[in-house]
C-alpha positions in Angstrom: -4.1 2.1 17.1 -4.1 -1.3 15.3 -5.0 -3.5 18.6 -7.7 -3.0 21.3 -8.5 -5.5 24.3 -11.7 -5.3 26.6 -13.2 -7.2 28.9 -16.2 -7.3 31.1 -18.4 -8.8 33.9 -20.7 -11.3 33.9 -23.7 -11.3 36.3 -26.2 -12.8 38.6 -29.6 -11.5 39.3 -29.8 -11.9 43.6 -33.4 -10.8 43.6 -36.4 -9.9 41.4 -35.3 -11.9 37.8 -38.6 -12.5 35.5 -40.3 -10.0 37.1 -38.6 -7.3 36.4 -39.5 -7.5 32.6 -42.8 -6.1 33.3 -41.3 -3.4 35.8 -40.8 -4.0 39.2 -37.6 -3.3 40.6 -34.6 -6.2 40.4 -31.1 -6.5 42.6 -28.6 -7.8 40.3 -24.9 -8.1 40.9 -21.5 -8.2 38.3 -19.1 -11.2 38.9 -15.6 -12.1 38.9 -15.7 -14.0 35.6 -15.1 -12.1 32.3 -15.8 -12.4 28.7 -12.9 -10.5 26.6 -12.8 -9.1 22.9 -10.0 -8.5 21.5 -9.9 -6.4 18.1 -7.3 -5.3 15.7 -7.6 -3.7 12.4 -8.2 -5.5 9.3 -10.0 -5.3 5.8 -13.5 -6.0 5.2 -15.5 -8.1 5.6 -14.9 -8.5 8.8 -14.1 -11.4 11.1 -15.3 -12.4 14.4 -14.4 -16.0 16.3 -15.8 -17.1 19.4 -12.7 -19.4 20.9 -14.4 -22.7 22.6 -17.4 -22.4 20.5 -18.5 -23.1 16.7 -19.3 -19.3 16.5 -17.5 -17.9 13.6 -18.3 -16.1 10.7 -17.6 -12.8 9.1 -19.9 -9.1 8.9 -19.7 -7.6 5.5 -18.8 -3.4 4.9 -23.0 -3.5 4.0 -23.0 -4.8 8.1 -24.6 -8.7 6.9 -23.5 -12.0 8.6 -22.3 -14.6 6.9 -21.8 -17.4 8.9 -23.1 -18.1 12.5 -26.5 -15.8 13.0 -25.4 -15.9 17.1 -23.2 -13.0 15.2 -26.0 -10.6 14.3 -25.8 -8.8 17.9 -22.0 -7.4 16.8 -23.7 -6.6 13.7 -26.4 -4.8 15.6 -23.3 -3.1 17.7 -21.8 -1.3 14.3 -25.0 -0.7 13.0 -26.0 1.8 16.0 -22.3 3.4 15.9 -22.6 4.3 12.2 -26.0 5.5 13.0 -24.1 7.8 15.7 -22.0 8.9 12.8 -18.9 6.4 13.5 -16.8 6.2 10.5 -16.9 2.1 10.4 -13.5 0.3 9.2 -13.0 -3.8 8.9 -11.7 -5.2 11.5 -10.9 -8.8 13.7 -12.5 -9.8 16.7 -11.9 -13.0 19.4 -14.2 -13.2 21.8 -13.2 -15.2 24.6 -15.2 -15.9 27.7 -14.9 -17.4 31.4 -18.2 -17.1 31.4 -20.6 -20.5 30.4 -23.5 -19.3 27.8 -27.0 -20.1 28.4 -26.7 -20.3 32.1 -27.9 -17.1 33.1 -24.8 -15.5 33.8 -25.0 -12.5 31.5 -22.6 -14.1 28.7 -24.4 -12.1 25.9 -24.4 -8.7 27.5 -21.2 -9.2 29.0 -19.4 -10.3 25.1 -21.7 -7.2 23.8 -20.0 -5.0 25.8 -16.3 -5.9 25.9 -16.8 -6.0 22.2 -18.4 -2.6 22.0 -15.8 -1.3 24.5 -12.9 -2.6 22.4 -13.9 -1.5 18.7 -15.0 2.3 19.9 -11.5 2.0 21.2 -9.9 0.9 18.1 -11.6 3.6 16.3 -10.1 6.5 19.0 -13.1 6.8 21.0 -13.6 6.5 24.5 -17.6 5.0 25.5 -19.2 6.4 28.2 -21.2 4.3 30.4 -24.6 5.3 29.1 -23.3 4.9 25.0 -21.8 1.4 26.9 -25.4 0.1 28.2 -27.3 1.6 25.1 -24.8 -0.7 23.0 -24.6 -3.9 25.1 -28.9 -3.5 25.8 -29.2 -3.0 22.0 -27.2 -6.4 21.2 -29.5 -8.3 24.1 -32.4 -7.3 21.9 -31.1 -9.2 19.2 -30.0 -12.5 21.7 -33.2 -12.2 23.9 -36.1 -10.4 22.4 -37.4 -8.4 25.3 -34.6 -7.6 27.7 -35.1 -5.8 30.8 -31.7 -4.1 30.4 -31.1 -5.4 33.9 -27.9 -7.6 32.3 -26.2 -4.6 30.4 -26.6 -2.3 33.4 -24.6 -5.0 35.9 -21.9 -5.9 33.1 -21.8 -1.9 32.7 -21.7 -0.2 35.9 -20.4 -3.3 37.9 -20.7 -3.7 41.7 -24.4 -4.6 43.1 -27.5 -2.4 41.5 -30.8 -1.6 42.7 -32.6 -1.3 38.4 -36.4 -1.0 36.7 -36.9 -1.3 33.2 -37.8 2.0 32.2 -36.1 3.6 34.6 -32.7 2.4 34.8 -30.5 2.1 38.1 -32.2 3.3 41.1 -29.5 2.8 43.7 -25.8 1.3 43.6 -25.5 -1.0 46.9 -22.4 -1.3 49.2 -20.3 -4.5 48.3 -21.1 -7.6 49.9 -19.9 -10.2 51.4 -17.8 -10.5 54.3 -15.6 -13.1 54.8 -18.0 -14.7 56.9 -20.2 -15.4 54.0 -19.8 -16.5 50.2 -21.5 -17.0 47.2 -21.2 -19.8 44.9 -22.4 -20.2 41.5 -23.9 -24.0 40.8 -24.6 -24.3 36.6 -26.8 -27.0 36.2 -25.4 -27.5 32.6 -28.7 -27.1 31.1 -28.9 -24.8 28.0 -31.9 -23.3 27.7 -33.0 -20.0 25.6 -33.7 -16.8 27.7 -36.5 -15.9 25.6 -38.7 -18.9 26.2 -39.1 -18.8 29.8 -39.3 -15.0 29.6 -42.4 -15.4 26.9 -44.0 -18.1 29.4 -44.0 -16.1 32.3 -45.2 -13.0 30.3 -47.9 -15.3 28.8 -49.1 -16.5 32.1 -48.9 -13.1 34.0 -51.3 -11.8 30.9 -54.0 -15.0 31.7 -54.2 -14.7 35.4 -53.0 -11.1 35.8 -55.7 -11.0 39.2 -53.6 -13.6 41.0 -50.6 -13.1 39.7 -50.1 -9.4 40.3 -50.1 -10.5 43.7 -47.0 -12.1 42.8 -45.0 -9.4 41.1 -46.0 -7.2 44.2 -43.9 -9.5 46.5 -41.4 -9.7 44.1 -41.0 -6.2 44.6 -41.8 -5.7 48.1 -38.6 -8.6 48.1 -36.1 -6.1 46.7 -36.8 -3.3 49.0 -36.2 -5.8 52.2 -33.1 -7.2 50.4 -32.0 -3.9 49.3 -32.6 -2.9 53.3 -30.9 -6.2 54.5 -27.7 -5.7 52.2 -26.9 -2.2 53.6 -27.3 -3.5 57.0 -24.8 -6.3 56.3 -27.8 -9.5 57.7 -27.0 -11.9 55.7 -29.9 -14.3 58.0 -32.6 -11.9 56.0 -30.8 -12.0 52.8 -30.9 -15.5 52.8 -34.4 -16.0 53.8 -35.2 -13.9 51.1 -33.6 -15.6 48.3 -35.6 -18.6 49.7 -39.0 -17.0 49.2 -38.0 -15.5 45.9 -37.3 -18.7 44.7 -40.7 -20.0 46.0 -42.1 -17.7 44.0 -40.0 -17.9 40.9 -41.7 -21.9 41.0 -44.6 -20.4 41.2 -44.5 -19.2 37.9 -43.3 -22.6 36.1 -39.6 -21.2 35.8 -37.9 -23.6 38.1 -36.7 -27.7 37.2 -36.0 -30.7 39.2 -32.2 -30.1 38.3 -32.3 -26.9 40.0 -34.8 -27.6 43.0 -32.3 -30.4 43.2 -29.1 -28.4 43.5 -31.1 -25.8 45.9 -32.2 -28.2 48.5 -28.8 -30.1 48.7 -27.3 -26.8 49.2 -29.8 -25.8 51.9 -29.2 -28.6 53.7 -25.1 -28.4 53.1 -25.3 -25.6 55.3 -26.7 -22.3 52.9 -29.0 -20.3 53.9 -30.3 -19.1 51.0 -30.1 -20.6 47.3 -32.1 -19.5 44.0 -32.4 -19.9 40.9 -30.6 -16.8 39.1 -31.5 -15.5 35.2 -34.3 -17.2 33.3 -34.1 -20.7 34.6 -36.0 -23.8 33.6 -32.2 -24.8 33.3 -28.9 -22.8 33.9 -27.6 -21.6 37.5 -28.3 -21.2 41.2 -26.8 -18.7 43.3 -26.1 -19.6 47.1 -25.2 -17.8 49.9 -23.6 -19.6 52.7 -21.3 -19.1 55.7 -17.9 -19.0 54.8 -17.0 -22.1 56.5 -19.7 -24.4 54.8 -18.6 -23.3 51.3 -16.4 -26.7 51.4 -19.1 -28.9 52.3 -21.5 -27.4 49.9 -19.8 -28.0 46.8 -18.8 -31.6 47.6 -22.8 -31.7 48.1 -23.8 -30.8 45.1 -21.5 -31.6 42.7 -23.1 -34.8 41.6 -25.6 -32.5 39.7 -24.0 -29.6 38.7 -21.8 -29.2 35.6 -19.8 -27.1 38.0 -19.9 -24.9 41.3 -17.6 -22.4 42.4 -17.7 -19.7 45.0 -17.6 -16.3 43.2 -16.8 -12.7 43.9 -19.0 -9.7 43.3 -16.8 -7.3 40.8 -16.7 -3.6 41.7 -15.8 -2.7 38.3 -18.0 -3.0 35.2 -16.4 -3.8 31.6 -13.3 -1.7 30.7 -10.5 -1.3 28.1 -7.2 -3.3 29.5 -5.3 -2.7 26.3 -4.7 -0.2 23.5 
């Protein structure tokens, strides 16, 4: 095989993000926009390109990066598949991507995995989903630092997931929505690093642990009502649980006026529920709203977000679609 393409999920976190670093239990969810790698065989070193970024560089046979260091997690990738016994050849790689990076969309994991997907292939091997998360979770902890492994599991296994660090998936919930209700997807256009906030919130749960276990406990008392409320099809609850997770989420110092600012116009657009979703302090909100106010919501709001757009939830994780 000469030529392999992949492509995979992105993802939103509906319930339970920041918290579930230190292990309580997170919803998160696989959308319909896709990061794709696409790999063919070449000579060493090796070259990967990022189209629509300055990303470039190339991953020498000794598996260095020479060029742009946001390349180490592909090195990280071939690293663990040699260590599996993976006869490594050169190769070159273009990544592509739907999804915006840095907005708490799972652009990291979801590149990390197409990639992984596509280069196992070129090599005559099939990944299975657990060598798939392994892979994609082991490039996050290159991107992010501490990763819950809540990202790679949605890009992954696709479709809506009940997950704890340390655990893995607990439960795979039924598909929403019906077409009664959306989602939409508002980017605030503020990059902002994942670790930071993550650090923060790690650094204030270790000074006030007394008050703010109290916190994590709703958090994951949250989950088990949404993850009740989802199977039941209310979306009333759902919503007015995304509201109180994002009361909470303030609470904690990860929200901004950019997103407070997109939440309350879309709450009074018409949603009836609207968070912040990934590390915030920046990045995206994810609303859910009655079909028919989907319109209305977007014309609210977009005179602060970079852009909105109602999204679908993707039943499929990240999969060969070529070679």
């Amino acid at each position: 095989m000469n030529k392999s393409i992949a492509i995979s999920p992105g993802k939103v976190i509906l319930f339970g993000e920041h918290f579930v670093v230190r292990g309580t239990k997170a919803i998160v969810a696989a959308i319909d926009l896709y990061a794709k790698a696409e790999i063919e065989e070449s000579s060493w070193p090796s070259e990967i390109i990022s189209e629509g970024t300055e990303i470039r560089g190339k991953i020498t046979q000794e598996l260095k990066v020479v060029g742009s260091k946001e390349l180490e997690p592909f090195a990280r990738i071939l690293s663990v598949l040699k260590n599996w016994g993976f006869q490594i050849a050169g190769f070159k790689a273009k990544i592509s991507s739907e999804i915006p990076m840095s907005a708490g969309l799972g652009s990291s994991a979801a590149s990390a995995a197409a990639f992984s997907l596509s280069y196992a292939n070129l090599l005559g091997y099939k990944l299975n989903d657990k060598e798939l998360f392994t892979l994609s979770h082991e490039a996050e902890k290159i991107t992010h630092g501490n990763p819950s492994g809540v990202d790679s599991a949605a890009v992954t296994y696709g479709g809506i997931l009940v997950f704890k660090k340390d655990v893995g998936i607990i439960s795979k919930l039924k598909s929403l929505f019906s077409d009664k209700y959306s989602l939409i997807i508002a980017d605030t256009g503020i990059k902002r690093s994942t670790s930071v906030p993550v650090r923060d919130v790690l650094i204030l749960s270790e000074k006030l642990w007394p008050a703010v276990s109290l916190i994590y406990d709703a958090s994951d008392r949250i989950v088990d009502l949404a993850n009740e409320a989802i199977n039941n099809e209310d979306y009333e609850t759902i919503g007015t649980l995304m509201n109180i997770n994002q009361g909470l989420l303030n609470s904690m110092g990860v929200s901004s006026l950019e997103l407070e600012e997109l939440i309350y116009r879309s709450r009074l657009a018409g949603a009836i529920g609207a968070k912040l979703t990934g590390a915030g302090k920046g990045g995206s909100a994810i609303i859910l709203a009655p079909s028919n106010k989907v319109d209305n919501i977007l014309d609210r709001i977009k005179c602060c977000s970079k852009w909105a757009s109602r999204i679908k939830i993707s039943q499929e994780g990240a999969r060969i679609i070529s070679g």
